[in-house]
Every structure is written in structure tokens, then in C-alpha cells.
C-alpha positions in Angstrom: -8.7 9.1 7.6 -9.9 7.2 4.7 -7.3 5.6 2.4 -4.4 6.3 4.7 -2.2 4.9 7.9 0.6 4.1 10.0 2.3 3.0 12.7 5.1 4.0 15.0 8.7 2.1 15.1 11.7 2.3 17.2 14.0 2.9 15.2 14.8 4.9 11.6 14.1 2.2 8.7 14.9 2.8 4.5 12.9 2.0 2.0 15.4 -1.1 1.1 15.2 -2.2 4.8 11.7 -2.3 5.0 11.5 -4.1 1.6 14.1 -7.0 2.7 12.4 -7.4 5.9 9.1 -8.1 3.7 10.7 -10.3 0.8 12.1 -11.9 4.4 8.3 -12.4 6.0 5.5 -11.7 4.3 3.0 -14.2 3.6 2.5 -14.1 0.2 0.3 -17.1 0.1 -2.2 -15.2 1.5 -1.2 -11.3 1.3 0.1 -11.4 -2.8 3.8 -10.3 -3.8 4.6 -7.0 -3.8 6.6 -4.7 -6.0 8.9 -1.8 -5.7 8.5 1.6 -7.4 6.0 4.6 -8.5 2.4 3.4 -9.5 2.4 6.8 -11.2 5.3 6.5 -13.0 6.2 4.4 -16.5 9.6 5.1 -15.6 11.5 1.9 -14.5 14.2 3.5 -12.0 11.8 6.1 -10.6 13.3 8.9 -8.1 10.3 8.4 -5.7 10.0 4.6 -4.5 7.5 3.2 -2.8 6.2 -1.0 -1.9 3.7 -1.6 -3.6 0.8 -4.1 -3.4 -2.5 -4.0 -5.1 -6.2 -3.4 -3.6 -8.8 -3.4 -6.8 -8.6 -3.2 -10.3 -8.0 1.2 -9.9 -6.2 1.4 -6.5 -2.7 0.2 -5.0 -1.5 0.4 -1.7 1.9 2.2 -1.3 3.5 1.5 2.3 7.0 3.7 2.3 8.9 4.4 5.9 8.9 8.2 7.2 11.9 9.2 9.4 11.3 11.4 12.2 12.2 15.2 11.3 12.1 18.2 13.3 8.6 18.1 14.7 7.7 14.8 14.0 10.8 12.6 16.3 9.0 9.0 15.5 9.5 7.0 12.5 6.5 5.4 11.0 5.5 2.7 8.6 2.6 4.7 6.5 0.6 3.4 3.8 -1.7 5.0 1.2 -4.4 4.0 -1.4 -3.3 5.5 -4.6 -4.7 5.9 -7.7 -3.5 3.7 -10.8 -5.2 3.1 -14.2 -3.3 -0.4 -13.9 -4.5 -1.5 -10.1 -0.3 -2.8 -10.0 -1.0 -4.9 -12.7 -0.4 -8.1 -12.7 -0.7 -7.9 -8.9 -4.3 -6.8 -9.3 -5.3 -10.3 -9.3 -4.3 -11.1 -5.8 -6.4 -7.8 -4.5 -9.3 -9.9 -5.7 -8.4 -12.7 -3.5 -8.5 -10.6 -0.2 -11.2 -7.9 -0.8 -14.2 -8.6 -3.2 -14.5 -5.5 -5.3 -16.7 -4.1 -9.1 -14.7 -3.9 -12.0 -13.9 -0.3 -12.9 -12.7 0.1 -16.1 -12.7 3.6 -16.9 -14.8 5.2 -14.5 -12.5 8.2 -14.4 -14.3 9.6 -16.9 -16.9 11.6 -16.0 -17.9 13.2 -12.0 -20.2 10.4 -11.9 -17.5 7.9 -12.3 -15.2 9.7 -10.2 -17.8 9.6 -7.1 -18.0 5.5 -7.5 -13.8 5.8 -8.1 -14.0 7.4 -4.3 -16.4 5.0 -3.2 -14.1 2.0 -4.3 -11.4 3.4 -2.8 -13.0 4.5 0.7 -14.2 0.7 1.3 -12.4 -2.0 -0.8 -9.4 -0.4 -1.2 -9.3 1.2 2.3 -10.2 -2.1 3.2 -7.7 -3.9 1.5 -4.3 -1.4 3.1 -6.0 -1.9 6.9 -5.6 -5.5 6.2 -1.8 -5.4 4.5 -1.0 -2.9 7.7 -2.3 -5.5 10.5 0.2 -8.0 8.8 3.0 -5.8 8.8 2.3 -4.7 12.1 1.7 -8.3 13.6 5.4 -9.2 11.5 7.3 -6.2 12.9 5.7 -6.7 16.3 7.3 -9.9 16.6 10.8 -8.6 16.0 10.2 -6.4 18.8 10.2 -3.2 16.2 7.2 -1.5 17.2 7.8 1.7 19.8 
């Protein structure tokens, strides 16, 4: 599916975890820094937390760890393009540096904007999280944490 994914792990992992194990490996040279929190939310302490890393100027990529529940008994890494009228900010400018994307400004605007939104999402964006997810992957691989 477009603008989603994930991977199996041995073992149950919070969001913290996952989080130090990043600030501990990933290459932010040529992946960016990430953040931790909401891209929907103003709120600086929000309930729901995710990482966070930027894809283009409207989209983030949100990587969060699901525990296994009662029909699901694997824990996953997953990650999601997300909507944001700020791309992550700040981190927007890395997103550039890995996946070459249009300026979008305010395309939200009308169904005509919205269908290139979709579009941006469904190949630089989507293009973008694939690539941040083969990284983690490759990183968590090599600690032996992949099922």
C-alpha cells in the first residue's frame, strides 16, 4: 500500500526505545535528524507520539512501534506518510536532499490541488519513508533485532 510500511521485530519495543536506538544510529548526515511528537498537533507534550522525519514540503513520515495484541502476536516497526501543512518544518529541508520534489504551497485548496497533494505523496513522499525504512531495517538488522 501506498504511503505505508513495516517490518517484523523480535521483540516488544516503546516508542522511547526505538527513539534512543535512532539518536544512537542513524545517519543523520545523510538521512536528516528527526523529531518526536504529533505532526498534527500544536500541542508540545502531545498524548499520541510518533518519530518524525520529513519527506516534502506537505508530507512527514511518522515511524511508531506496534506491539503484538490478540490477533496480531508480532511487533512491528510501521511507518506512515502523513499530512502536515509544515512538511516537519525545519526538517523539511533535509527531505529535499534525499527525494527531489514541487513546492506545494497550498494545494489543499481545491480537488484539483488535493489530486496533485495525492500524487506528491504516492511518489516522493512514499519514496522518501521506503528509503528511511531500508535504513532502519539495515540498522536493526545488524543488532540482530529483526524476527
Amino acid at each position: 500500500m501506498k504511503g505505508m510500511d513495516s517490518f517484523e521485530i523480535n521483540r516488544e519495543i516503546t516508542l522511547e526505545e526505538l527513539a534512543a536506538f535512532m539518536q544512537a544510529n542513524w545517519n543523520r548526515e545523510e538521512y536528516g535528524d528527526f523529531v518526536i511528537g504529533d505532526p498534527a498537533s500544536s500541542n508540545p507534550d502531545p498524548k499520541t507520539k510518533y518519530i518524525i522525519l520529513p519527506a516534502s514540503e506537505s508530507w512527514c513520515v511518522i515511524i511508531y512501534p506496534k506491539s503484538g495484541g490478540l490477533f496480531k502476536k508480532k511487533s512491528q516497526i510501521k511507518a506512515a506518510c502523513t499530512y502536515t501543512s509544515a512538511g516537519a518544518g525545519k526538517l523539511t529541508e533535509h527531505g529535499a536532499k534525499i527525494g527531489h520534489y514541487e513546492t506545494t504551497g497550498e494545494k489543499i485548496r481545491d480537488a484539483k490541488n488535493a489530486k496533485e497533494l495525492n500524487q506528491e505523496m504516492n511518489t516522493v513522499a512514499d519514496g522518501i519513508m521506503r528509503t528511511y525504512m531500508d535504513h532502519l531495517r539495515e540498522l536493526m538488522d545488524r543488532e540482530g533485532m529483526l524476527r
